[in-house]
KOLSETI-663601 format. One line per 8 residues: number of its first residue (from 1); their letters; for each residue x negated, y negated, z of C-alpha. Coordinates in nm, 2 decimals. Layout:
N
NUM = a = X Y Z  ...
***
This chain:
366
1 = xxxxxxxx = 12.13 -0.38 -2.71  12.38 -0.51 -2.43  12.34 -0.55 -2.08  12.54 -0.24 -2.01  12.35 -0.06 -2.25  12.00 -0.08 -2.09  12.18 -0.06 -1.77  12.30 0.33 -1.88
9 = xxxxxxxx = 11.89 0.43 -1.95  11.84 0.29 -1.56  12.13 0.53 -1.46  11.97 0.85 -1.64  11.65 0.75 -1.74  11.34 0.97 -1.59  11.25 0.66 -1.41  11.19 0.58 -1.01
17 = xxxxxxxx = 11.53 0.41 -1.00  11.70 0.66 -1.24  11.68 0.96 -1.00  11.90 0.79 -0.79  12.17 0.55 -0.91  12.40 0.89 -1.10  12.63 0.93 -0.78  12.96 1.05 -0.88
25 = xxxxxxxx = 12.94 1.39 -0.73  12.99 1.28 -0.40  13.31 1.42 -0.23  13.61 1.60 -0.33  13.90 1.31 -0.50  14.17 1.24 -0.22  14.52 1.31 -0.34  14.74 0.99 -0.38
33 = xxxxxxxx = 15.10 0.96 -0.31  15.34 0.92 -0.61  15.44 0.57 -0.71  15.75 0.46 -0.55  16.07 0.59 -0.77  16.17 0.18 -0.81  15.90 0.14 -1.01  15.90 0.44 -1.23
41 = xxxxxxxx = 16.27 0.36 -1.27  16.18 -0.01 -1.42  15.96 0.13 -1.66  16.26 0.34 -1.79  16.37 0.05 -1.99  16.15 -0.16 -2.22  16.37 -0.49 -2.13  16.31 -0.47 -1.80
49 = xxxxxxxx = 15.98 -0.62 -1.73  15.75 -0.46 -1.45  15.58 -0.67 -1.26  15.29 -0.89 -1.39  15.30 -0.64 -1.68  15.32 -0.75 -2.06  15.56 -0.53 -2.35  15.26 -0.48 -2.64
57 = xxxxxxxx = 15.51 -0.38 -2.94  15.43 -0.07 -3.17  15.29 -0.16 -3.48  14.91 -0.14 -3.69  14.65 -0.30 -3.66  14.28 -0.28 -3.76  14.01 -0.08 -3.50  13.66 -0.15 -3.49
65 = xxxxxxxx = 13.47 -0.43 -3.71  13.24 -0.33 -3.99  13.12 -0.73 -3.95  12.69 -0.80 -3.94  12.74 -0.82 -3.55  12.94 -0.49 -3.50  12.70 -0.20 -3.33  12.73 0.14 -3.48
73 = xxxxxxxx = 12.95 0.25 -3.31  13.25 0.01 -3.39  13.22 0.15 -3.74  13.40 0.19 -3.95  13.71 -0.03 -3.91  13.98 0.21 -3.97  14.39 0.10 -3.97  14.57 0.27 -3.65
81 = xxxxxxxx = 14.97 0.25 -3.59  15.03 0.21 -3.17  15.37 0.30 -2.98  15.46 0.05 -2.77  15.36 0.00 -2.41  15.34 -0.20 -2.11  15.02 -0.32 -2.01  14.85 -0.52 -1.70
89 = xxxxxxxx = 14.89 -0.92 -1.76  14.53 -0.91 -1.58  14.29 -0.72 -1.43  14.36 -0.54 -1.13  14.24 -0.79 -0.80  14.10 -0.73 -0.52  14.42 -0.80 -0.27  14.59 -0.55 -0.54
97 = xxxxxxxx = 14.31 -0.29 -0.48  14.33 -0.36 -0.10  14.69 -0.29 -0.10  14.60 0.07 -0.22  14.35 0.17 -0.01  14.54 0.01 0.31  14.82 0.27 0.15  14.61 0.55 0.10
105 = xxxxxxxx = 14.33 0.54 0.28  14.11 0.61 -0.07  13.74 0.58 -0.02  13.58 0.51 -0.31  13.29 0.67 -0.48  13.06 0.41 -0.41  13.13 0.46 -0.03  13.09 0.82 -0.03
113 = xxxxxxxx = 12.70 0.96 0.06  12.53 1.08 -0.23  12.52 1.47 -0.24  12.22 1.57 -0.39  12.25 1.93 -0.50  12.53 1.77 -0.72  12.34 1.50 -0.87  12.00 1.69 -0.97
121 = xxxxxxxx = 12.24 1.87 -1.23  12.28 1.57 -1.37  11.94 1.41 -1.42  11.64 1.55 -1.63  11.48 1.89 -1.49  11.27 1.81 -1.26  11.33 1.52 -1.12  11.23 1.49 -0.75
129 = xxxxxxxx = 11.47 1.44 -0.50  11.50 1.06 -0.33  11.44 0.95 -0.02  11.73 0.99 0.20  11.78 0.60 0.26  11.85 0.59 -0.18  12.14 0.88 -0.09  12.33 0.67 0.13
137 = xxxxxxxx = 12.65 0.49 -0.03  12.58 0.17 -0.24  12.57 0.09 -0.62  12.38 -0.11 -0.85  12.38 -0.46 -0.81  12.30 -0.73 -1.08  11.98 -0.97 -0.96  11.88 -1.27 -1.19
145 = xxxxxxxx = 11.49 -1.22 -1.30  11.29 -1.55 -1.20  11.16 -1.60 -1.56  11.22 -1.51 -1.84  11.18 -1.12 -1.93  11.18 -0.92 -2.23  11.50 -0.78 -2.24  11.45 -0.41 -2.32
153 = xxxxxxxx = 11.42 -0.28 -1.98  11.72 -0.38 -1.78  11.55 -0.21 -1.45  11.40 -0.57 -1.41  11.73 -0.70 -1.32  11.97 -0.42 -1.18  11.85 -0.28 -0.83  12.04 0.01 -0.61
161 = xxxxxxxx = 12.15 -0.13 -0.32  12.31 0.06 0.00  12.65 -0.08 0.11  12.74 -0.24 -0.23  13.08 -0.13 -0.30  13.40 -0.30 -0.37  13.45 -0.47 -0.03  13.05 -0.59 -0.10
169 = xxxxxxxx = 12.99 -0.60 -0.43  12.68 -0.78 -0.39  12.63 -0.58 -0.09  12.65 -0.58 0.26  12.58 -0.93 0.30  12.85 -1.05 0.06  13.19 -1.04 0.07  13.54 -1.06 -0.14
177 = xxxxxxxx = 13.68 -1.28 0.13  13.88 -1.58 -0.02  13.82 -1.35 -0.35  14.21 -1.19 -0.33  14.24 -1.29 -0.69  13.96 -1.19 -0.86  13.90 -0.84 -1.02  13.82 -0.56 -0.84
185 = xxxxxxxx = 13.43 -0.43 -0.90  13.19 -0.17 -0.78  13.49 0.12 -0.87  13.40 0.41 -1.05  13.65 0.61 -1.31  13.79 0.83 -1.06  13.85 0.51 -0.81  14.05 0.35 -1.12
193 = xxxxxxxx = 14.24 0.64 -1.23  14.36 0.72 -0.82  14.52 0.33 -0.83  14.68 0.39 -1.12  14.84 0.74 -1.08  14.95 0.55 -0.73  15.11 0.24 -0.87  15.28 0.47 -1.14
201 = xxxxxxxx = 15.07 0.38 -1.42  14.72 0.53 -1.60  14.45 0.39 -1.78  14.47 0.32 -2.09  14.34 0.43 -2.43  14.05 0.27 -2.63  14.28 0.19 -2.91  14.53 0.10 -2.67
209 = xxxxxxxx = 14.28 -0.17 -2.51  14.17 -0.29 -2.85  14.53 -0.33 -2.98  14.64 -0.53 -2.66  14.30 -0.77 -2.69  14.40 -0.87 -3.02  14.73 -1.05 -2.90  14.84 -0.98 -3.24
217 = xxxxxxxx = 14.51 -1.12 -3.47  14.48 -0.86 -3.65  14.06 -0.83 -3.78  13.99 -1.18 -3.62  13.66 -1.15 -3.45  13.72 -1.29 -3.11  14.08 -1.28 -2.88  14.11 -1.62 -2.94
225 = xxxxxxxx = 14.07 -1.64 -3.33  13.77 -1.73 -3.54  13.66 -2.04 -3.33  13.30 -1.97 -3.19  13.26 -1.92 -2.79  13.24 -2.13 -2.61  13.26 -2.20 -2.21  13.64 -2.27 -2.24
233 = xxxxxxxx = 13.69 -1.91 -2.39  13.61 -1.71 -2.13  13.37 -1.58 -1.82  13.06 -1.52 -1.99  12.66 -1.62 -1.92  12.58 -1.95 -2.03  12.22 -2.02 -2.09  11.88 -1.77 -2.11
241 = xxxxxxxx = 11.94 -1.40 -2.02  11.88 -1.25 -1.74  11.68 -1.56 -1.54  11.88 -1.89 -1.57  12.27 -1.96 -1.58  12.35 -2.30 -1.64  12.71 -2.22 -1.53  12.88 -2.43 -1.78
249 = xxxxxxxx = 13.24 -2.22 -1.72  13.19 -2.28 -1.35  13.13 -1.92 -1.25  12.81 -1.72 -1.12  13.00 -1.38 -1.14  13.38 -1.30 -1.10  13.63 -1.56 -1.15  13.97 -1.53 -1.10
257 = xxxxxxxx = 14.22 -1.38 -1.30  14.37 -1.58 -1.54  14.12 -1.87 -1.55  14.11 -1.92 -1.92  14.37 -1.89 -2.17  14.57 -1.59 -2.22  14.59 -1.39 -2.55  14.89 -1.43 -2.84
265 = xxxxxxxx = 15.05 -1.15 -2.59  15.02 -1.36 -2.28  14.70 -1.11 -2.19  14.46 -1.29 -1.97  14.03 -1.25 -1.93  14.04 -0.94 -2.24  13.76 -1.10 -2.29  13.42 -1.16 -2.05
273 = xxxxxxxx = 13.53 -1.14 -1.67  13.44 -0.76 -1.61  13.46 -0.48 -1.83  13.74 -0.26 -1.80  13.77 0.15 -1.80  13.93 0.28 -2.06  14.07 0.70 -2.06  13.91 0.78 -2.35
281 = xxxxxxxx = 13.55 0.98 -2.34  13.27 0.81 -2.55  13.14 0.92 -2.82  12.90 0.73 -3.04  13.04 0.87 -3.39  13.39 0.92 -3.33  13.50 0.64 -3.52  13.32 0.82 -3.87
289 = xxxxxxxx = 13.47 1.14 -3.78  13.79 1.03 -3.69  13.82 0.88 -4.05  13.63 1.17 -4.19  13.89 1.41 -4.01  14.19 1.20 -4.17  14.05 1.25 -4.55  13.93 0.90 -4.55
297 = xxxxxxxx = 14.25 0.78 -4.62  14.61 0.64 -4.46  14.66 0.55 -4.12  14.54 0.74 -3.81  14.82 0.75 -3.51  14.76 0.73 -3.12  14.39 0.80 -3.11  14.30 0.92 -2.76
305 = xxxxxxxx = 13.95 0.97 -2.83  13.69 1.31 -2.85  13.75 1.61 -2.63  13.39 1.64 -2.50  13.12 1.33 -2.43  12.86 1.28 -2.63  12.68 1.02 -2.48  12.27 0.98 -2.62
313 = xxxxxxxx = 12.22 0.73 -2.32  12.34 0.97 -2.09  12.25 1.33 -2.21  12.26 1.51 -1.92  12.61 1.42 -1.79  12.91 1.59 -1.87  13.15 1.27 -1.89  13.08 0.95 -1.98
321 = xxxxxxxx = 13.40 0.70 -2.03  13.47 0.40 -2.21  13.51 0.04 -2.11  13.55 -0.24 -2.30  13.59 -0.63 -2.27  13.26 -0.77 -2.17  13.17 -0.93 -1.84  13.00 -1.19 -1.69
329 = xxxxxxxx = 12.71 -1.12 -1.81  12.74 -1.09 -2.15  12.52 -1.39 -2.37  12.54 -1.42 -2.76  12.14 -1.40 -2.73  12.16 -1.05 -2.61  12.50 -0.90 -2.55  12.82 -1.00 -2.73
337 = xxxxxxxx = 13.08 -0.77 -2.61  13.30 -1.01 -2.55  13.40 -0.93 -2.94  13.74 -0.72 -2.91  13.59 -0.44 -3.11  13.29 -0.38 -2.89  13.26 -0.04 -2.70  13.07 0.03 -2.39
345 = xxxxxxxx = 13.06 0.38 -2.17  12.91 0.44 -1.85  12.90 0.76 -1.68  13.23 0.84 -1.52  13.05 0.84 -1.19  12.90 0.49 -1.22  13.02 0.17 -1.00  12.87 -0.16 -1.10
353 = xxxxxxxx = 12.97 -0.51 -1.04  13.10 -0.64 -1.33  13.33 -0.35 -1.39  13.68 -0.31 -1.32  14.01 -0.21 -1.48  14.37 -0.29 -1.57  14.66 -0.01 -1.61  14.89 0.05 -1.84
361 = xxxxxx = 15.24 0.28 -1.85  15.41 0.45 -2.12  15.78 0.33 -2.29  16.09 0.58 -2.28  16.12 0.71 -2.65  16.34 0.56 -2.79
***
């Protein structure tokens, strides 16, 4: 079980805190402006490169891992054939979100009040109704346990916390100042898909992702090859889960873009840093069926994931989305998705602070 994972039962659990952390539903999504024509217009031609964007080239390449550490649902490695497509060097930052909402004047969802006729649909039947202070904005909030814990009950380390959001993502006593190039946090799947359809771009698929994190090594088990992790590989959690970090890579929680080595496509922190929203709505199985549905045989094209969410974490909410990549919290003793065939979902409504994004836009055809 991952981090994430226990943190989805917190979400929609029957618990205290999991009547009130589900808190999508909480205002109509704003309409964005169209991305200017200029960039829309450099995206029309595969040689010239957008801005801090990477050209991932079509070809195959092998999805999902049937290796002793691969969950369930990475299984079973199938061969998929990509198009071509430009994708984010890095994860979108902070001064790159702020340039948006200065634009826009978004509000995210973690900045919206909760609106509680709209989230008791989505918890289990009779779940009483919080106290108004839990229905103010905020999110959930990572906090370090002071021993160690068993680590089946991730409620002993994720507390909701009024004015987190992505200007606080500790909350309201933190800040992102000095922080411009780090990745943006505490944004929920609506938040990530408003930035993209503004600068031009969407988010892209779960085979997409998984392609691009390769950098081209095809079935290798880590971004970087076969070599084990270490603390010069990425932005992960060095020493005992969730009470002591001995902060061997020189980071608590967010580090800036591009602080390790990039991927064999020049494709930096696809691995630990935060996790990153993908389009694509999760499904446990769809990795048997989608083989099942091809005859078992040949190679599957463009997967763009099920039509409908079937999430067992989160069984009373209608959408659950993808995200992949790992975070800063991820630890080989209890959460490895740092692996580039590792899958993680969240509702669609959720905000936390390792999670984040990068875009992606499509090439002409050719």
């Amino acid at each position: 079980m991952t981090a994430h994972a226990g943190r989805q039962r917190l979400v929609r659990g029957g618990s205290r805190l999991g009547s009130i952390v589900n808190v999508g539903c909480r205002g109509a999504a704003l309409s964005i402006p169209l991305a200017p024509l200029m960039l829309l217009a450099a995206c029309s031609d595969p040689t010239a490169q957008p801005a801090d964007m990477v050209w991932i080239p079509a070809g195959e390449f092998t999805m999902g891992s049937d290796a002793p550490d691969a969950r369930p649902d990475e299984r079973p490695a199938h061969r998929v054939r990509m198009k071509g497509f430009w994708i984010d060097r890095h994860e979108v930052t902070n001064d790159e979100f702020a340039a948006f909402v200065a634009a826009t004047k978004y509000v995210t969802v973690a900045e919206r009040p909760v609106d509680w006729e709209l989230l008791k649909q989505q918890v289990p039947p009779g779940t009483p109704k919080p106290p108004d202070e839990m229905l103010q904005p905020g999110s959930l909030v990572f906090t370090p346990t002071t021993e160690a814990v068993p680590t089946d009950d991730a409620s002993q380390w994720w507390r909701w916390v009024s004015g987190a959001d992505w200007r606080h993502p500790e909350g309201p006593g933190s800040s992102i100042e000095g922080k411009g190039n780090h990745p943006v946090v505490q944004v929920a799947f609506e938040d990530a898909q408003a930035y993209a359809a503004w600068a031009g771009k969407r988010l892209p698929t779960e085979a997409e992702w998984e392609y691009a994190a390769r950098g081209g090594l095809d079935g290798a088990p880590f971004v970087w090859g076969n070599e084990p992790l270490d603390a010069t590989r990425c932005n992960v959690w060095q020493g005992e889960f969730p009470y002591r970090n001995t902060r061997e890579d020189g980071f608590v929680t967010t580090a800036p873009v591009g602080s390790y080595a990039p991927n064999g496509y020049g494709l930096v922190d696809m691995a630990g840093n935060v996790w990153e929203w993908c389009n694509d709505q999760y499904a446990p199985g769809e990795y048997s069926e989608r083989v099942q549905a091809s005859g078992g045989a040949g190679v599957i094209t463009c997967p763009s994931g099920p039509s409908t969410t079937r999430d067992p974490r989160n069984p009373y909410s209608s959408e659950s989305r993808v995200h992949r990549g790992g975070s800063f919290l991820c630890n080989p003793s209890y959460c490895s998705s740092y692996r580039p065939s590792a899958r993680m979902a969240c509702t669609a409504d959720s905000s936390l602070q390792h999670l984040g994004f990068r875009c992606v836009t499509d090439a002409p055809a050719r």
